[in-house]
Structure formats: structure tokens, C-alpha cells
C-alpha positions in Angstrom: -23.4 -25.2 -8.6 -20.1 -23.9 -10.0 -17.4 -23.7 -7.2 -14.3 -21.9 -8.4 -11.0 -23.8 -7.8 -8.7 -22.8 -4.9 -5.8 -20.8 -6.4 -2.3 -20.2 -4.7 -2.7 -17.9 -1.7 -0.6 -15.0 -3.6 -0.9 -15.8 -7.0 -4.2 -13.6 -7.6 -1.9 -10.6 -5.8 1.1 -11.3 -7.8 -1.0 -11.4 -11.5 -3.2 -8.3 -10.5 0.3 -6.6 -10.1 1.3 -7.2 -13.1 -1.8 -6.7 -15.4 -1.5 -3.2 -13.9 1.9 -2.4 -14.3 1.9 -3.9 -18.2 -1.5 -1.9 -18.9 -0.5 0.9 -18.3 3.4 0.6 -19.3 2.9 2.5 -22.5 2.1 5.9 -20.5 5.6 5.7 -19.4 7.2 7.4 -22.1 5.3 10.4 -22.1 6.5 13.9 -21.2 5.8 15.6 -17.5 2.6 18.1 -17.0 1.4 21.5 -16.1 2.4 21.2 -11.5 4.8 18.9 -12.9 7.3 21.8 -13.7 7.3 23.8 -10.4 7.4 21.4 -8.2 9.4 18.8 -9.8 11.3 20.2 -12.9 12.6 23.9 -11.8 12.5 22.9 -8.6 16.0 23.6 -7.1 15.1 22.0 -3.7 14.0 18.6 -5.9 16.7 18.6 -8.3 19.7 17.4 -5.8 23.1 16.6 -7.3 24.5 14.9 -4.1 23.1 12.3 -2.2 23.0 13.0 1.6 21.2 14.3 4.2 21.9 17.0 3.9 19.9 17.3 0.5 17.1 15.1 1.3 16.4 17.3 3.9 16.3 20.8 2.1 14.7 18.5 -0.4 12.2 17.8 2.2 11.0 21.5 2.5 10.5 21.6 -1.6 6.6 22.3 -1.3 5.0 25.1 0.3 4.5 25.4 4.0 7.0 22.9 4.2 4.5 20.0 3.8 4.8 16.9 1.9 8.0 16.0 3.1 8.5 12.6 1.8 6.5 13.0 -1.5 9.6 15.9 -2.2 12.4 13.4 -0.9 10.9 10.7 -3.6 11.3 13.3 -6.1 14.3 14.5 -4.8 15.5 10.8 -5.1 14.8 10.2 -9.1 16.1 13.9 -9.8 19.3 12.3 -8.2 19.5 8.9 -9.9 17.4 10.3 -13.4 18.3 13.8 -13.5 15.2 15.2 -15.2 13.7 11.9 -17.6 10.1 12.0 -17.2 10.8 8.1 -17.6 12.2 7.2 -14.3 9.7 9.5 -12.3 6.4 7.9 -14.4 7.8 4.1 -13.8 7.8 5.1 -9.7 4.2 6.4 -10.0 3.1 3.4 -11.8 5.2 1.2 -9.4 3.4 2.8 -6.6 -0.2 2.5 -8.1 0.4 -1.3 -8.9 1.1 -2.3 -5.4 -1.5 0.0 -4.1 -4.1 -2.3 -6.3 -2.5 -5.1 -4.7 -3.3 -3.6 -1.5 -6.8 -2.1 -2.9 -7.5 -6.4 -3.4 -6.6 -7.3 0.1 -9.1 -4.4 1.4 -11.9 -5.8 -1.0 -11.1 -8.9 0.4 -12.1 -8.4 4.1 -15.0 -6.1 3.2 -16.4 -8.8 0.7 -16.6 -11.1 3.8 -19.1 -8.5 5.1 -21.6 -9.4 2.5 -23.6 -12.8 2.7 -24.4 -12.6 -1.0 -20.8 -13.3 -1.9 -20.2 -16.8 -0.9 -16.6 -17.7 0.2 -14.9 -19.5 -2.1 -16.3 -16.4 -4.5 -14.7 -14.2 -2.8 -11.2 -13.9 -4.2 -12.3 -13.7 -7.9 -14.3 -11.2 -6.4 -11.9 -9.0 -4.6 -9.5 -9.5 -7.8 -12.3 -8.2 -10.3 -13.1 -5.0 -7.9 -9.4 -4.5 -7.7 -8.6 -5.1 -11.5 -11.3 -2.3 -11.9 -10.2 -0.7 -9.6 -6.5 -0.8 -10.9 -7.0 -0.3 -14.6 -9.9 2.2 -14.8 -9.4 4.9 -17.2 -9.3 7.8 -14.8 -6.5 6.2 -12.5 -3.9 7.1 -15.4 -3.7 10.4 -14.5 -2.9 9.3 -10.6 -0.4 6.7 -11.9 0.9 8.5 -14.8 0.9 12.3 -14.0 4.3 12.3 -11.5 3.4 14.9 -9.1 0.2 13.1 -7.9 2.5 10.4 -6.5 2.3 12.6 -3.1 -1.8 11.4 -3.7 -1.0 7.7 -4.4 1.5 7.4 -2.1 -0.2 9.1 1.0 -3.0 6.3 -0.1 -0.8 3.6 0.0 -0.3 4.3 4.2 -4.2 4.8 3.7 -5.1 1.5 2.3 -2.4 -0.4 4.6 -4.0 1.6 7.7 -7.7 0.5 7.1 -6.3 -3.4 7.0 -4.5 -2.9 9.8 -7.9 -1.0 11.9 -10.1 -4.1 10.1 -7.6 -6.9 11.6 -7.9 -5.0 14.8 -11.8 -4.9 15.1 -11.6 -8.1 14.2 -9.9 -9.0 16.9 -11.6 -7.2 19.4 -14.9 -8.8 18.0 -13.8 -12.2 18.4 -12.6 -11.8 21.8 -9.1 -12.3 20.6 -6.2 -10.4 22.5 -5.9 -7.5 20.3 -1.6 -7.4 19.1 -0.4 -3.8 20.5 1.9 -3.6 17.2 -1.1 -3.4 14.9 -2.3 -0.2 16.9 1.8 1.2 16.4 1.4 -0.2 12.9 -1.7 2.0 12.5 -0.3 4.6 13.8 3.0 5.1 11.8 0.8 4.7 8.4 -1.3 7.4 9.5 2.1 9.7 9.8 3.7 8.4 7.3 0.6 9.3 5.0 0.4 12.7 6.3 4.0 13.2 5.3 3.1 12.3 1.9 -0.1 15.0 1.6 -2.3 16.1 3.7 -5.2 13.9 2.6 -4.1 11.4 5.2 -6.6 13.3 7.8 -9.5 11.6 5.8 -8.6 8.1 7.7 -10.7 8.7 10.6 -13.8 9.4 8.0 -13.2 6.4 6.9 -12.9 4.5 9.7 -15.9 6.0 11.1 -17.7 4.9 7.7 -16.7 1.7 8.4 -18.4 1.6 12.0 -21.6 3.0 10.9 -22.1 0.2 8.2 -20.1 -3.1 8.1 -19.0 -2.8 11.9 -22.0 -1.7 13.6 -19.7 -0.7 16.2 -19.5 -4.2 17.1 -17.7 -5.8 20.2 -18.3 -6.2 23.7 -20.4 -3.9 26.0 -17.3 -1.8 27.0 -15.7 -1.5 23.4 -19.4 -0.3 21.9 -19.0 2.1 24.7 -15.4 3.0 23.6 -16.2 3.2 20.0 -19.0 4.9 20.2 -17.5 8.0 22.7 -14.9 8.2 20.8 -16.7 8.4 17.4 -18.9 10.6 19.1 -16.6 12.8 20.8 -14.0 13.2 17.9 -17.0 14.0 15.4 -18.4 16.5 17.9 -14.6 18.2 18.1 -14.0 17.7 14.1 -17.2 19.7 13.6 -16.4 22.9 16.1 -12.7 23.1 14.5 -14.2 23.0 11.1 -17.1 25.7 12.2 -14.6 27.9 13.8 -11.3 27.5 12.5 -11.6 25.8 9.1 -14.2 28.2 7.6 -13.0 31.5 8.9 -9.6 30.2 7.8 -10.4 29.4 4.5 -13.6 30.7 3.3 -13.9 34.2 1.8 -17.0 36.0 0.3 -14.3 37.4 -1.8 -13.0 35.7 -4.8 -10.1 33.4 -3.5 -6.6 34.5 -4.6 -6.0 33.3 -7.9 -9.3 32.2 -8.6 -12.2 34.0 -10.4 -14.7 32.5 -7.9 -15.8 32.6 -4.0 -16.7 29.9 -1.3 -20.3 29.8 -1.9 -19.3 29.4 -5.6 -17.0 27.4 -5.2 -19.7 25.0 -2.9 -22.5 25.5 -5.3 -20.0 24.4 -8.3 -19.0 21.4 -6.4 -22.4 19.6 -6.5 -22.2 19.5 -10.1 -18.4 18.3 -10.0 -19.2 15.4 -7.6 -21.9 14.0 -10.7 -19.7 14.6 -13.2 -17.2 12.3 -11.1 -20.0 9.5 -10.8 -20.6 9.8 -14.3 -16.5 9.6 -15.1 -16.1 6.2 -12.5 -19.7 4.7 -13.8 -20.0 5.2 -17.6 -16.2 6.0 -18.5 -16.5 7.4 -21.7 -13.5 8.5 -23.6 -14.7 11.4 -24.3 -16.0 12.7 -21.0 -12.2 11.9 -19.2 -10.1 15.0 -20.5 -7.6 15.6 -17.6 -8.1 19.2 -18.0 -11.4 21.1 -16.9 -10.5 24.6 -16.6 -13.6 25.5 -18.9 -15.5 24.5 -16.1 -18.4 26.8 -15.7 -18.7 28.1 -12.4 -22.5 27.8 -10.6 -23.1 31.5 -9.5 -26.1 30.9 -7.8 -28.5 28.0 -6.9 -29.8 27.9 -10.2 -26.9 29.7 -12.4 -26.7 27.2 -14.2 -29.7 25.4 -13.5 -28.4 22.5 -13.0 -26.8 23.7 -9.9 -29.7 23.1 -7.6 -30.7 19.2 -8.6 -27.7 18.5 -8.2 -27.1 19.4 -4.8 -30.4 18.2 -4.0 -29.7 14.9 -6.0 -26.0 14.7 -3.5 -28.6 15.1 -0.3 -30.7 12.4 -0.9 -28.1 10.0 -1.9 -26.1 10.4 1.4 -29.1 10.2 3.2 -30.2 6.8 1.8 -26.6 6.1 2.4 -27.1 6.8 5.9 -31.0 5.3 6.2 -29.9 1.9 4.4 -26.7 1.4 6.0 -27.6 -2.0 8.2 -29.4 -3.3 5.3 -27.3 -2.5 2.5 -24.1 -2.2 4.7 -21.7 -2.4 0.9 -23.3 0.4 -0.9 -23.9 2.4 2.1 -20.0 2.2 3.0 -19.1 2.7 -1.0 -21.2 6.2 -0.8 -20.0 6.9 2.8 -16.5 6.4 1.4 -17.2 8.3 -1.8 -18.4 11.3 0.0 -14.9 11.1 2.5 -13.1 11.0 0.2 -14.1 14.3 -1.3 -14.6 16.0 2.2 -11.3 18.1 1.8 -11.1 18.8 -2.0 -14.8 19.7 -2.5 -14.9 22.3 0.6 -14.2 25.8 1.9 -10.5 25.7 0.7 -10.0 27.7 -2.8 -8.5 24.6 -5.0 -9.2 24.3 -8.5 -12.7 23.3 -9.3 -11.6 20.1 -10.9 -9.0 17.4 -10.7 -9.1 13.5 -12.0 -6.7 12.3 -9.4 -9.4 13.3 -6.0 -11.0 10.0 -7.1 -8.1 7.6 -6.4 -9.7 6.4 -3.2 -13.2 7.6 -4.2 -13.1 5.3 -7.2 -13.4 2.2 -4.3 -16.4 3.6 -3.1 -18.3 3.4 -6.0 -17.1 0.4 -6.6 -18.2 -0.9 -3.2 -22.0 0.3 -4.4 -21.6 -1.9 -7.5 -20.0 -5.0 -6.3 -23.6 -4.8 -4.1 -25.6 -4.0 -6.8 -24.1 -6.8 -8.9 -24.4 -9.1 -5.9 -28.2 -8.7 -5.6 -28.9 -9.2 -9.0 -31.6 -12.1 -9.7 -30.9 -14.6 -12.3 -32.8 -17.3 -13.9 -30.1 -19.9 -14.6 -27.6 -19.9 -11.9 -25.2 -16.9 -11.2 -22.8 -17.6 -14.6 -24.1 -15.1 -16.3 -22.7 -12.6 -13.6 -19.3 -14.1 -13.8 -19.4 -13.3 -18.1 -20.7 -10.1 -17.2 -18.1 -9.3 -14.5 -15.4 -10.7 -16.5 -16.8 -8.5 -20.0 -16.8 -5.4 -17.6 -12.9 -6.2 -15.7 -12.4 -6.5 -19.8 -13.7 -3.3 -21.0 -12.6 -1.0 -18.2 -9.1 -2.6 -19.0 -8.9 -1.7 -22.8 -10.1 1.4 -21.9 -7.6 1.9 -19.4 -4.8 0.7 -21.2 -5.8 2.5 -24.4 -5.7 5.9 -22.3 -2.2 4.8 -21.0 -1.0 4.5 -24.3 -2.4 7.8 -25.0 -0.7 9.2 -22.3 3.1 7.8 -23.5 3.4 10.5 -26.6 3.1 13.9 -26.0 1.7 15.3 -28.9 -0.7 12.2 -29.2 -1.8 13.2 -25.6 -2.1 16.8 -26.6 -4.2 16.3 -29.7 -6.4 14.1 -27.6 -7.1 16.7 -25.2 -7.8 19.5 -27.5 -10.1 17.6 -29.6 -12.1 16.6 -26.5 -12.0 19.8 -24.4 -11.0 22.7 -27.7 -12.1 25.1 -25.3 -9.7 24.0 -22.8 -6.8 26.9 -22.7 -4.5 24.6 -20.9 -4.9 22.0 -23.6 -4.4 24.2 -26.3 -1.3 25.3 -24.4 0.3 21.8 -24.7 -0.6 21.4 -27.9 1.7 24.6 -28.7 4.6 23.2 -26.4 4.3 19.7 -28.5 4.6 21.3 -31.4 7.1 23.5 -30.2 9.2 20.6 -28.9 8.9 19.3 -32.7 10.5 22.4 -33.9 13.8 21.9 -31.9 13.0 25.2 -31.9 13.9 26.3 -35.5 12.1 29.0 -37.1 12.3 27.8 -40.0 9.7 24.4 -38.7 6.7 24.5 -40.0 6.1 22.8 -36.3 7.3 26.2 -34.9 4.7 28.1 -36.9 2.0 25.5 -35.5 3.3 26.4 -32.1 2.5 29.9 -32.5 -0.8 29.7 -34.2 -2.0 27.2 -30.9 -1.0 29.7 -28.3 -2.5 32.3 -30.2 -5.4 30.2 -30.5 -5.0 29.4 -26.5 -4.7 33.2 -25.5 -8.2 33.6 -27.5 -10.1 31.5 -25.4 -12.3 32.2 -22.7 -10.4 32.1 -19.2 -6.8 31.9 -21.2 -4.4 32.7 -18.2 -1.4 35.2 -19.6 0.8 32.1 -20.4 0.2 32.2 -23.7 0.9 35.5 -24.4 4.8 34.8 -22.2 5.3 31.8 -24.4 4.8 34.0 -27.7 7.2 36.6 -25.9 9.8 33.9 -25.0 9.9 32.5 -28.6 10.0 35.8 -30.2 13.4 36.4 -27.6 14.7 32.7 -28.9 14.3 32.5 -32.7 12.0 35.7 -33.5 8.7 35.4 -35.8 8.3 36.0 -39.7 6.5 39.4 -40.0 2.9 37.8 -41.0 3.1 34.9 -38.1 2.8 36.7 -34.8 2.4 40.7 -33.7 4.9 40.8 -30.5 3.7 44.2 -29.8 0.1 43.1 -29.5 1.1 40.2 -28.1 2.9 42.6 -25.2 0.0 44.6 -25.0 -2.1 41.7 -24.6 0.0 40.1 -21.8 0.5 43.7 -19.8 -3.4 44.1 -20.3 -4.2 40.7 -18.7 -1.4 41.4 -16.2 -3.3 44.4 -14.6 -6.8 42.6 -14.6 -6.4 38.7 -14.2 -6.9 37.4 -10.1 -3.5 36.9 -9.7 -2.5 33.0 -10.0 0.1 30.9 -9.6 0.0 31.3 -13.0 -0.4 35.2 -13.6 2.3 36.1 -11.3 5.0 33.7 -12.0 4.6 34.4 -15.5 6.2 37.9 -14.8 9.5 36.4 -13.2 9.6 33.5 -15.9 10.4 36.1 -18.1 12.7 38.1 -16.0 14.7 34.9 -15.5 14.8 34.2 -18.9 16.3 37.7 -19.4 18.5 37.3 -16.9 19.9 34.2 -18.7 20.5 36.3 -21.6 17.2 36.1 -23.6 16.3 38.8 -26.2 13.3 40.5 -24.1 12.5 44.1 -24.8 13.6 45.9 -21.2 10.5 48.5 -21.5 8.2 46.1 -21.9 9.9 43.7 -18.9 10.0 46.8 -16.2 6.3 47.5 -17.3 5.6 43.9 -16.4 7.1 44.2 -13.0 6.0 47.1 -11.7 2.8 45.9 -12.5 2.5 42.8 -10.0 5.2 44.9 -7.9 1.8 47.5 -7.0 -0.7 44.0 -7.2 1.2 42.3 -5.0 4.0 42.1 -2.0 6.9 40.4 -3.0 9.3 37.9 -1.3 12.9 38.4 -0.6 14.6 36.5 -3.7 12.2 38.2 -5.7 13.3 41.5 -4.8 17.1 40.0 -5.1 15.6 39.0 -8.9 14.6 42.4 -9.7 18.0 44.4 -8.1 20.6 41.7 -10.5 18.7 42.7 -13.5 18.4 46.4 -13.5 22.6 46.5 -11.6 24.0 43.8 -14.1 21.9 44.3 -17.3 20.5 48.3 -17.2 23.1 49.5 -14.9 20.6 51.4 -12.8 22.5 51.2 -9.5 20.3 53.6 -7.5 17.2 51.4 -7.9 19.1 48.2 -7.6 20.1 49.4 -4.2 16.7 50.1 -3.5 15.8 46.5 -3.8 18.6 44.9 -2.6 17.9 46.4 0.6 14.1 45.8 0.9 15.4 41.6 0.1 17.8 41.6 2.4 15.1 43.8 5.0 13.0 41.0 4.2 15.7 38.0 4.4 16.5 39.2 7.5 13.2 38.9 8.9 12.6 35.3 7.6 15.6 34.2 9.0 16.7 33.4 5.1 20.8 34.0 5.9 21.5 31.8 2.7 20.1 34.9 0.8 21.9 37.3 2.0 25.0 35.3 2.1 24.5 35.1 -2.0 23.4 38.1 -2.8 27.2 39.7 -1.1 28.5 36.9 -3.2 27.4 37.2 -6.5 28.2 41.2 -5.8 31.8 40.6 -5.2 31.9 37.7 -7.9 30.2 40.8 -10.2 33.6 43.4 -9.1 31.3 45.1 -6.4 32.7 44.2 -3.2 32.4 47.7 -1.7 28.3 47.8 -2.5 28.2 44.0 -1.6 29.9 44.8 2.2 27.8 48.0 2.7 24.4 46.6 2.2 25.1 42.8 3.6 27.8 43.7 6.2 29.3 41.0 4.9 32.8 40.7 3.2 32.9 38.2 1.0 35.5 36.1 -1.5 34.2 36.1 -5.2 32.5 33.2 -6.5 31.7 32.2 -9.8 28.0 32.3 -8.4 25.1 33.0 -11.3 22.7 35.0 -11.0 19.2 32.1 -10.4 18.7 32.6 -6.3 15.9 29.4 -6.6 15.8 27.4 -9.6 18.0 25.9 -11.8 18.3 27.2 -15.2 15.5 27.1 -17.1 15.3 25.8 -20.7 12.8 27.3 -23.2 10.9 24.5 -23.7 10.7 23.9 -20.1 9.3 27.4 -19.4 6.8 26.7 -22.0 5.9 23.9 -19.8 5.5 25.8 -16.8 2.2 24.3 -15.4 -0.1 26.5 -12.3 -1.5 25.2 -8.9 
């Protein structure tokens, strides 16, 4: 019988890392994405200029709610050292995704050993096979490669190095060895430092608990079973009452969520569908079925609108329960379906996320990989198991080109954005980078026939079903930059267009940001018709309450540029009403500032109370400014 040779204890690790990092190196040079913008690119809190604590700490607070403290500093650290290269940013992700396949092998490792089919000295060729999949499967290049879902890969990384940690400590307490207290604080201080990083770090325990129900068994002495067991029991038990009665009231609304055209039974129904399409992404990895953008997505309105909706659900119902009936027998696959299903627990519930995202399958990816690796393990064969290894090795092979050929797709914008429209043409975000590709090869000159292609694809992109009103701003901010020959583009339809949409879209990330993009851009001196602008703005003004600094926004533009002082006044008091009340000094402190800097000190003292020195202070309260192109790029939530 074939018996592989012994290899050095780290060489497997070391190659693995670098099959990952030099598949995928192509990607590299490509351009950032859609949430790449807002939370990395115009980011003010991200793009520090000074290195100290000072920084890394308001760079800390750079995401909403103050979360994802340590994904923001990592940003924060290659805006410092890379300004705003897309390069330096895409060669951290993919940094961060080859060491977590390293890690992704020493996991596949341990949980190998569970299976009897897989005898020892098969067992690292194995692991590295699972992990090369694993590693170099075509939909990981969008975790690797699109730079604001390191905060994903980088809360798994504490993930992955938690669940060896909890498997050495089991394994401990099975054996009856004295268990080493600093694996439990080792445990612990992934699980924070994974919460730090996103909020998917909460899934560990799910996992954990997958882990007990298959390949553990809850094993151990009388008292451990006891412990685990209690504790499995008992946190379950508390898990479900704060989901029942904090979670869904919190989150769930009859209502379509804010920014979204659909509700939480829609949004549950849909989800059934999404988890098949995943399966069908990880398990038959067609080029053509991985597009990165799914906004055409058609929502399930009821069980069977579309009809697919129900067999679907019923198809996910079945699966988890032979997951859960077959778990001692088939402890690999159980845990791989277990896992899949954890892994989704957050992203496919009551919260009002987008419908669809590649990047929820980094850890889920494993799972399914688990189920295979037992599938593939308890195949028969005639002539001895060589035919697995070819088959093995002609799979790690074609997952790999496939991989690496998506990388490369990835590393040139306007290859990338060709390759999504022809895939997904009724994809509006797609079309949308297709126009900012072929805007970017304008330089913007009018005179490009690139420039003409740019307008034609967000004309093209504000036809299509679900088109957000980005489009229509884009049109509006190149018409203010280099203007349109008479036959190309209608502005005036296109204004009517975008105030139309304005008053009737849910109001997105999107929809209402679109509105200040374009006062910013007039406030840095961009040819925007005024009428139009103050339409715009009172518009989302009556939709929807406004911060502070937005208010602030609104009072510089109608004092400095329409010299309208009474209603400046008016909203430089409700900002600094509203600073006031969020504690946001720093505001206030500006706003008497850029008055004095402006030669009005006396307005500046009356409404701040403040008497303040002039600065040479512009007029952007929360972003630094904004390039055209960069606008063009602004991406949603």
C-alpha cells in the first residue's frame, strides 16, 4: 500500500503559504470597491497623516457605532504608510488570507484525526489539500482581495486560532492531562481580539458547540460531560431568550428595513434561496455563477413568490436535520453542515443587511469542505485508494486555476468591470463600475471617446431595474467637471430623474449620501446648478433627520456661496443645538473657526459663544477632499 513520505514538520505550512499568496498576487493591482470608498477612502478618521495615539485612536471610532476598532486602526495604518494606493491595502488582505490558510491547515489537521477513514500518515496531504482548496477557491478573492472585508478575514484569523486553542484544550481534558491555564487566557484574548475586528466573532461559541455535538461527543470525565453539557445547555437556553426577546424586536420590522426595498419575513424567505446559491458557488464554482455583485437579486415575497422559495427552505430543514440525526456516525459532514449553517447565523437573519455578499462564506467555505473531505473519504475503490489521490490532486488543481484566474481578473479594473457586466448585465452596480473604468480612462477629458463610454454606462445603469440614484449624481458631477456635447447626455432629465428617485427610493446609504456628495462637491467649487442642489436637499431634509455636520454642510453653502445669511443662521444653530447634545465640541469649535477664518467673527461669537483666531480652516467638517473619480466610486452599505 502506498505510504506517503514524512515531510518536514513546517514545510507543508510554509508551501501552502505561498501558493496562496503567488495565486492570487495578480489581484493586487486592482483598484478599491463600492464600501471601499466610505469607509476607507473618504474616510477622514482612516486617512491619518500622523502616526500616534492620538490618531489611531480617533481612527479607532472610523465605523459606525464605534465598532470595529482594530479593522479601522489597520486601515488607519496603510492610509499612513500608503496614503490612498489600493496596492498597499490589497497586499495586507492577501497577507492576512495566506496565513489564515496556514492556520485553516492546522485546524483540518486536528479534525482529520477525528475520522478513522483517513489514516495517519495521510493526514497532512490531507489537511494541505482541504486547505489549498480552501485557500485558493474562487470565491475567497473577494475576502482576500476586496480591502474592507479584512475586518471579516481578520476577525477569522482570532476565530481559526481560538478553535485550535479550545481543540488542544479538550484534548487535554480528555486525556486526563492537566489542562495549561494559558490556553484558556489564549482563548480568551482571540475571542476579543476577534470582536474588535467585526462583530462575527460571537459565532465562536456556535462553533464550539458544533464541535461538541459531533467530533467531541462532549467527551471527558463524568464531571467535565456534566460541565460541558450545563454549560452548552444553559448558554443555548440564554442565546435563544435574548434572541426571542431582544434580537428580533430589535431588529425585525414588518416594515421594509431602512434602505432596503424589503422586510424581515422577506428578507428570511429570500435567504433560503441565498444559502443554495452559496452551496452551489463553494461546490460547482463556475465562472459564471461568482459575480461579486447580486443586487438583481429577486426578493421571495412569499413562500412560493418565486417558487422556488419554498423547496428551498424545506431543502435547508432537512439537510440540518440529517446533520443533526447523523452526527455520531458521520461526525465530518455533520460538523461541515453544522459549521456551514453557523457561520451564516448572523448574516442570514432578522438584521436588514444586503441579501447577498461573497465574503459571508470565508469560514462557511470550511464547512463544506469538511462534508467533502467525508464524502471523498468514504468513497469505494477497486484498486487501492490512488485514484483518490489523482482525483484530489486534479480538484486542489482546478479550484486553483480557477482561483488564480479570478485573481488576475480582479488586478485590472476595467477587466474586472467588463467581467461583471457581462455576467450579471442587469447588475446596476456593475454597470456603475464599468462607467467609473471608463471614466478613469478618460482622465476625464471630454473630448475621450472613454468619457462618452462613461456616460452612455451610467445612463445605461440608471435604466435598470433597482438602479439606486448614483447614476443619475455621477452624470450630474461630470456635467459640473467637463460638461456633455449636446447629443450625449440631457442634464435636465438627468436632474429630473435623480430629484424623482430622490423623493421615492427607501432611503439608502446610497440614496441619501448621494445628496451631500454633491453638496460637497459644490462646496469645492464644482459647476452644480444651485436650484437643482437646494431642491435636492430639502428633499431628504423633510425624508429624513439630519446630523449635526450635516446641518453645518448645508449653513457654509447657502452663507459662503448664495449669501443667504438668514437661513444659514437657521442651520448653524439647529448643528450646533444638535452638537451640543452629542457632546461633539470639535464641531462647534470649527464651525466659530471657519466663521472667523470667513471675516464673520461677530456671527461666529454669537451663535458658538465662542471667540475664536482665524484659521485657514476649509470648509469639509468629515472627509477629506473628494476627487471626482473618487465620488464616482462612492460604494453603499
Amino acid at each position: 500500500m502506498f505510504t506517503p513520505r514524512p515531510v518536514p514538520r513546517f514545510f507543508l505550512p510554509l508551501a501552502l503559504f505561498i501558493v496562496a499568496l503567488a495565486a492570487f498576487w495578480p489581484g493586487v493591482y486592482g483598484g478599491f470597491l463600492f464600501d471601499d470608498y466610505h469607509n476607507i477612502v473618504t474616510n477622514a478618521f482612516v486617512q491619518i497623516k500622523e502616526l500616534s495615539a492620538t490618531s489611531l485612536w480617533k481612527a479607532s471610532k472610523g465605523y459606525s457605532d464605534n465598532t470595529r476598532q482594530l479593522a479601522m486602526v489597520s486601515f488607519a495604518l496603510n492610509a499612513y504608510w500608503a496614503g490612498i494606493h489600493p496596492w498597499a491595502y490589497k497586499v495586507t488582505g492577501l497577507l492576512v488570507h495566506a496565513v489564515n490558510a496556514v492556520l485553516v491547515y492546522w485546524l483540518a489537521l486536528r479534525l482529520l484525526a477525528f475520522s478513522s477513514r483517513i489514516q495517519a500518515g495521510h493526514r497532512p496531504m490531507a489537511a494541505l489539500a482541504l486547505a489549498m482548496v480552501w485557500a485558493l477557491h474562487p470565491i475567497q478573492v473577494s475576502s482576500a482581495l476586496y480591502v474592507v472585508q479584512r475586518m471579516e478575514t481578520l476577525c477569522f484569523t482570532f476565530l481559526f486560532i481560538a478553535l485550535l486553542l479550545y481543540l488542544r484544550i479538550r484534548n487535554q481534558q480528555i486525556t486526563g492531562e492537566p489542562v495549561n491555564q494559558w490556553l484558556w487566557s489564549g482563548l480568551v484574548l482571540s475571542f476579543v481580539l476577534a470582536a474588535l475586528f467585526k462583530e462575527s466573532a460571537v459565532l465562536l461559541p456556535l462553533f464550539c458547540l458544533a464541535l461538541e455535538a459531533t467530533v467531541l461527543g462532549f467527551a471527558g470525565s463524568s464531571g467535565q460531560r456534566r460541565f460541558w453539557r450545563i454549560s452548552y445547555g444553559a448558554g443555548s437556553a440564554l442565546a435563544l431568550l435574548a434572541f426571542v426577546f431582544w434580537a428580533v424586536p430589535h431588529y425585525s420590522s414588518l416594515e421594509p428595513y431602512g434602505g432596503r426595498d424589503f422586510n424581515t419575513v422577506e428578507r428570511l424567505l429570500t435567504q433560503g434561496r441565498v444559502l443554495w446559491l452559496y452551496m452551489q458557488q463553494m461546490l460547482l464554482p463556475l465562472p459564471k455563477s461568482i459575480y461579486f455583485y447580486y443586487d438583481d437579486m429577486a426578493v421571495s415575497r412569499g413562500w412560493l413568490q418565486p417558487l422556488t422559495t419554498l423547496p428551498a427552505i424545506v431543502g435547508l430543514v432537512l439537510l440540518f436535520a440529517l446533520a443533526v440525526y447523523w452526527r455520531k456516525r458521520f461526525t465530518l459532514a455533520a460538523l461541515g453542515i453544522l459549521w456551514f449553517f453557523a457561520a451564516h447565523f448572523i448574516t442570514s437573519n432578522v438584521i436588514g443587511l444586503e441579501m447577498v455578499f461573497e465574503h459571508r462564506n470565508y469560514f462557511a467555505l470550511l464547512g463544506i469542505l469538511l462534508l467533502v473531505a467525508e464524502l471523498v473519504s468514504r468513497l469505494p475503490v477497486r484498486d487501492g485508494p490512488a485514484i483518490k489521490y489523482v482525483g484530489v490532486a486534479v480538484l486542489v488543481l482546478g479550484v486553483g486555476f480557477l482561483g488564480a484566474v479570478r485573481a488576475a481578473t480582479w488586478g485590472n479594473p476595467i477587466l474586472l468591470a467588463t467581467d461583471m457586466t457581462s455576467k450579471n448585465p442587469n447588475s446596476a452596480r456593475a454597470a456603475m463600475d464599468m462607467g467609473v473604468a471608463y471614466f478613469e480612462l478618460s482622465d476625464g477629458d471630454a473630448n475621450s471617446p472613454f468619457y462618452h463610454f462613461a456616460a452612455r454606462q451610467f445612463e445605461r445603469a440608471s435604466a435598470l431595474q433597482g438602479a439606486s440614484t448614483l447614476p443619475d449624481v455621477n452624470l450630474i458631477l461630470m456635467n459640473g467637471a467637463a460638461g456633455f456635447p449636446d447629443d450625449l447626455v440631457d442634464i435636465e432629465a438627468v436632474w429630473q430623474r435623480y430629484l424623482q428617485r430622490l423623493r421615492a427610493l427607501h432611503l439608502s446609504v446610497e440614496t441619501r449620501d448621494s445628496v451631500w456628495s454633491l453638496l460637497q462637491q459644490r462646496l469645492n467649487a464644482r459647476d452644480i446648478d444651485d436650484d437643482r442642489l437646494q431642491q435636492a436637499m430639502a428633499i431628504i431634509i423633510e425624508r429624513q433627520e439630519q446630523p449635526d455636520y450635516r446641518h453645518a454642510m448645508m449653513a457654509d453653502y447657502l452663507l459662503m456661496h448664495l449669501g443667504q445669511q438668514e437661513q444659514a443662521e437657521a442651520h448653524y444653530r439647529l448643528a450646533i443645538s444638535k452638537a451640543r447634545e452629542g457632546g461633539n465640541q470639535q464641531l462647534i469649535e470649527r464651525i466659530a473657526a471657519e466663521l472667523a477664518a470667513s471675516g464673520y467673527p461677530k456671527l461666529a461669537s454669537e451663535l458658538t459663544g465662542l471667540t475664536m483666531a482665524p484659521e485657514n480652516i476649509f470648509l469639509n467638517r468629515l472627509k477629506p477632499d473628494s476627487t471626482l473619480l473618487q465620488q464616482l466610486n462612492q460604494g453603499g452599505n
